[in-house]
C-alpha positions in Angstrom: -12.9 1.3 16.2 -12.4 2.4 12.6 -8.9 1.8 11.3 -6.8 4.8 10.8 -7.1 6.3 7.3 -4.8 8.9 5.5 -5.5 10.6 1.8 -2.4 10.2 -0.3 -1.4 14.1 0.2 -1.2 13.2 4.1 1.6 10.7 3.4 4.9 12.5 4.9 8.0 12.3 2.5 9.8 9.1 2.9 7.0 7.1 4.6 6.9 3.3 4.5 4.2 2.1 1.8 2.8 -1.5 2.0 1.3 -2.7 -1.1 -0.7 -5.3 -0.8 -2.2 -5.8 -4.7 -1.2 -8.7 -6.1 1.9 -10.0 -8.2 0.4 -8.9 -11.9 -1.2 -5.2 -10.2 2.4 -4.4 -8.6 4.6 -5.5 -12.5 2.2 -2.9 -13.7 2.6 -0.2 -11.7 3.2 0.2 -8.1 4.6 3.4 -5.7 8.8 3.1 -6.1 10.5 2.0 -2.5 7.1 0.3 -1.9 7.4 -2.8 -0.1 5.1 -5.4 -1.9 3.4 -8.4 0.2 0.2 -9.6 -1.5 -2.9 -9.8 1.1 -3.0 -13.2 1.1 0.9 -13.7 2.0 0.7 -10.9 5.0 0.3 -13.8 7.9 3.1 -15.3 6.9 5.8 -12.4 5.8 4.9 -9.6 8.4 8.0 -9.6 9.8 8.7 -7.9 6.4 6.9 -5.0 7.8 8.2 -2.1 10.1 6.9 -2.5 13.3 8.6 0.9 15.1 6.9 3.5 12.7 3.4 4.6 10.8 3.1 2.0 7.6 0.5 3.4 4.8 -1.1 0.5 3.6 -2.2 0.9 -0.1 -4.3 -1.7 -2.9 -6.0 -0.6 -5.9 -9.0 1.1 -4.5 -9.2 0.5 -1.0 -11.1 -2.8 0.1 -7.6 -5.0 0.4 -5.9 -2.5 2.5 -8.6 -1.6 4.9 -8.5 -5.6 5.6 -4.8 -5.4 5.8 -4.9 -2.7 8.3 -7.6 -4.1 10.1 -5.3 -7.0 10.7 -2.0 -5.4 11.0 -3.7 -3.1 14.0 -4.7 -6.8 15.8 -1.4 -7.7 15.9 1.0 -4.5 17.1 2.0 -2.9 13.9 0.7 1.1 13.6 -0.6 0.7 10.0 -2.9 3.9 8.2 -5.2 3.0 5.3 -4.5 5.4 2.0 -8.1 6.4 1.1 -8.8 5.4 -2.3 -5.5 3.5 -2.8 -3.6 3.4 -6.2 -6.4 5.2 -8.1 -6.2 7.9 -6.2 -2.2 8.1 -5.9 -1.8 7.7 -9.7 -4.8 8.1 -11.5 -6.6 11.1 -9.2 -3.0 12.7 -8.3 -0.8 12.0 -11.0 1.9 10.9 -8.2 4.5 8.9 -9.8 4.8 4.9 -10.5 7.2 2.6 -11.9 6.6 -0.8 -13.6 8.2 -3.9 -13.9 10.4 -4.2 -16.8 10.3 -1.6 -19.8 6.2 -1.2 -19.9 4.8 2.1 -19.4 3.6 1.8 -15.7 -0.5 1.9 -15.3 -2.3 1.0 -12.4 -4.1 -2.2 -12.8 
């Protein structure tokens, strides 16, 4: 079965976002009220994650996220891929970011 995918315009208002990038992609840029657990951290912090609503799972293009999904799905969580991740949020959509700090955000 192919995981359940969502362009970011099909996000509702308010949604939880998981951002799985890693440490130096979130500093630079990331979705604000995001939560932010690397891939490779999921297995062990997924309690961070709601497990009573839809969670849109976004990286930088797409490839981290379907993974996470795919994996988040296996084990009881209702978790949508955003189609073309932060590229398409920020970069295709000019939806908002914040960074880390006083930098400009960017998407890395």
């Amino acid at each position: 079965m192919d995981n359940p995918r969502a362009s970011v315009d099909e996000i509702p208002e308010g949604a939880p976002i998981l951002d799985v990038r890693e440490d130096d992609e979130w500093a630079a840029g990331h979705i604000e009220g995001a939560l932010h657990i690397p891939l490779a951290d999921l297995p062990a912090r997924y309690g961070e994650v709601p497990l009573d609503e839809d969670v849109y799972v976004v990286c930088r293009t797409g490839g981290r996220s379907r993974q996470a999904v795919m994996w988040l799905n296996d084990n009881g969580f209702d978790a949508i891929d955003v189609t073309g991740g932060m590229g398409a949020w920020n970069l295709d959509n000019g939806k908002p970011i914040v960074a880390e700090g006083d930098d400009e955000p960017w998407v890395k």
